[in-house]
N, C-alpha and C positions, 0 to 999 in steps of 0.2 A: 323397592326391594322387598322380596316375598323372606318371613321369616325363616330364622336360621335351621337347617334342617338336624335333627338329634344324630349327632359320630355315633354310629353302633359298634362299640368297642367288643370286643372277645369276651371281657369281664359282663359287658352289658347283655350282652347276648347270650351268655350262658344263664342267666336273671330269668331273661326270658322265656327260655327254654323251659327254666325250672317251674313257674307257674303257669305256664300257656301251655306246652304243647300234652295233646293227650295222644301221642304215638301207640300201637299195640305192637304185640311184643311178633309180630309177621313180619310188620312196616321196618321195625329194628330191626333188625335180621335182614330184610332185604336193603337197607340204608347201607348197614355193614356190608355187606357181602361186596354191595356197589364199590365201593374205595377198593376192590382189589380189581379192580377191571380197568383195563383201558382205555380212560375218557372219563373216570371218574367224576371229572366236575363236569358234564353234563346233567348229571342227576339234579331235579332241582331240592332245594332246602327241603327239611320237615316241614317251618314254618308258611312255607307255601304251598306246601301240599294242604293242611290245615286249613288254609285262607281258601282255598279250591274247594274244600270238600264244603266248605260254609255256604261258599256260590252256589252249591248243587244244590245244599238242603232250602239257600234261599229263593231259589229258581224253582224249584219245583222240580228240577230235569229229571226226566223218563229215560230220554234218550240223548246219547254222547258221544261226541267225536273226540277220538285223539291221534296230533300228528305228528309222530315221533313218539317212538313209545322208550329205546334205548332198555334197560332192565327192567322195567315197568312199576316203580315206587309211584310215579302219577299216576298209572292208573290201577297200582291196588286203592290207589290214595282214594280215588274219584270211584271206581266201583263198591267200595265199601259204604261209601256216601250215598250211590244211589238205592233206590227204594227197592222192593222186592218188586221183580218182572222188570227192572231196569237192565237198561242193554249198554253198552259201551264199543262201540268199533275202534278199533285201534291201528293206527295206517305204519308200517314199519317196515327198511328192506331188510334187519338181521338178523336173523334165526339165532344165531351165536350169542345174541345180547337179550333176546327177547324170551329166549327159553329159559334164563335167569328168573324173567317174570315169572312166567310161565308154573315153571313150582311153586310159586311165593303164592299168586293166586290160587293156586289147589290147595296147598295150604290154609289159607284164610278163609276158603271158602267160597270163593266168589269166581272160580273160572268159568262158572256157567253165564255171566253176567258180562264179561270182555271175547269179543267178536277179534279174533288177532289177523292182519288179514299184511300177507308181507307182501310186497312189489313197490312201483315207483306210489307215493300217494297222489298225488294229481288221477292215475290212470283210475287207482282205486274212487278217489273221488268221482271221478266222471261216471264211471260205472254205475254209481247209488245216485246220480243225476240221471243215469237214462233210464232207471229201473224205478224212475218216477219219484223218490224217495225226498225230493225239493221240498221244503216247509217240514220234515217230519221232524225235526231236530232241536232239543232245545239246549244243547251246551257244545259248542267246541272249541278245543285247548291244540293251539298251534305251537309248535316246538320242535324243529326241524330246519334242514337245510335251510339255511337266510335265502339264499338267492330267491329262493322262488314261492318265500312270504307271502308276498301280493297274489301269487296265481293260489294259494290253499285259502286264502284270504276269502277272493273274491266266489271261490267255490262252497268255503263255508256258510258265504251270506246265502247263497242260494240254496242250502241245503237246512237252514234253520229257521223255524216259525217264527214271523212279527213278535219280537219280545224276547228272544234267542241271545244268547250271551256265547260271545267270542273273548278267549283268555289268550293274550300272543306272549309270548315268553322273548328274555331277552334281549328287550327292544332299546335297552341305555347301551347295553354291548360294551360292559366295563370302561363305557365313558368315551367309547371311540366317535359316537354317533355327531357328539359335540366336538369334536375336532376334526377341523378343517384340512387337515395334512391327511387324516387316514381318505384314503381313496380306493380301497382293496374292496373286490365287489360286495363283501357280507356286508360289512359297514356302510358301503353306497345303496344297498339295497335299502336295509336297516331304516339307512334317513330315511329315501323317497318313500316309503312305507308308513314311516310317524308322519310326514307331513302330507302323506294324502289323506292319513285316519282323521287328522287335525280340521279338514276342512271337506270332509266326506259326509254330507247331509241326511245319509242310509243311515246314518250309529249314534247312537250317545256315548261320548269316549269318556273314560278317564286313565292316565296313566299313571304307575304307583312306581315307587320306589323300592319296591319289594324284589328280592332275590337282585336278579342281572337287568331286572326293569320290568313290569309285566303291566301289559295294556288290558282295559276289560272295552271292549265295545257290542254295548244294546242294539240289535236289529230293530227297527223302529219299524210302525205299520206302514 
């Protein structure tokens, strides 16, 4: 029996907040604005936005995929993180959610840095696969439709350099993953997608208990 894992209470978490996060007053604004929108809690936390932007600065990443962008607090998150002449593509189908971003970025400063690019992502993906673009990538952040996880998945590996960091959001799926009753395709997905990372010899996995679950998997050479 692996030990007990810490309740993060309301009270514990507002703690946290209080000494950890360094949010700018952009990211707040666009956090806020998020809770009036429809879907609300797709937005992921501050604190993992935080935890993202660390990966970048630990990775080195140049260049970045993101998929699902919804109002775009991940990726002012992750463009602000990256370095000067850093790029960010961002795969999305809704204008309506994403032009939220959109100001928030020109705002901060950083829209020159986020590539916003709307359609199916898979299609978009394949695109920067035929335009030769394979290995040029070193971070991407999956957060999008579940069903089709595995196919952005397997497009990501190909599209990021031996040493490339994959962030998949999501992946506890508020605890349905571990129960055997749910059978609804997200969650069927969900599993087969942890337990192919689990035993998929291409990555170095770890999965964290952060936010709704979020997997990091290393592109190995």
């Amino acid at each position: 029996m692996s030990a007990r894992l810490l309740q993060m209470t309301e009270h514990l978490r507002d703690y946290l907040l209080s000494v950890s996060l360094r949010e700018t007053a952009v990211q707040r604004e666009l956090r806020e604005a998020t809770l009036a929108v429809r879907g609300a809690m797709m937005q992921i936390s501050p604190e993992q936005g935080q935890f993202m932007a660390l990966l970048v600065e630990l990775t080195g990443a140049r260049r970045a995929i993101e998929i699902g962008t919804f109002t775009g607090y991940s990726a002012l998150t992750v463009a602000l993180a990256l370095p000067a002449g850093g790029r960010l593509v961002c795969c999305d189908v809704s204008a309506e959610w994403t032009a939220i971003g959109r100001r928030h970025w020109e705002k901060a400063g950083v829209a020159d840095r986020i590539d916003l690019r709307l359609g199916p992502a898979a299609e978009t993906l394949d695109q920067m696969l035929g335009q030769g673009l394979g290995g040029d990538f070193d971070l991407a952040f999956i957060d999008a439709d579940k069903a089709n996880y595995d196919a952005y998945y397997e497009r990501c590996l190909l599209l990021l350099r031996p040493g490339g960091l994959i962030l998949i959001d999501n992946v506890l799926w508020s605890g349905a993953v571990a129960d055997p009753a749910r059978t609804d395709p997200d969650t069927t997905a969900l599993r087969a997608l942890n337990a192919k990372l689990h035993d998929d010899p291409r990555i170095t996995l770890a999965m964290l208990p952060v936010g709704d679950g979020l997997t990091l998997a290393r592109k190995r050479a």
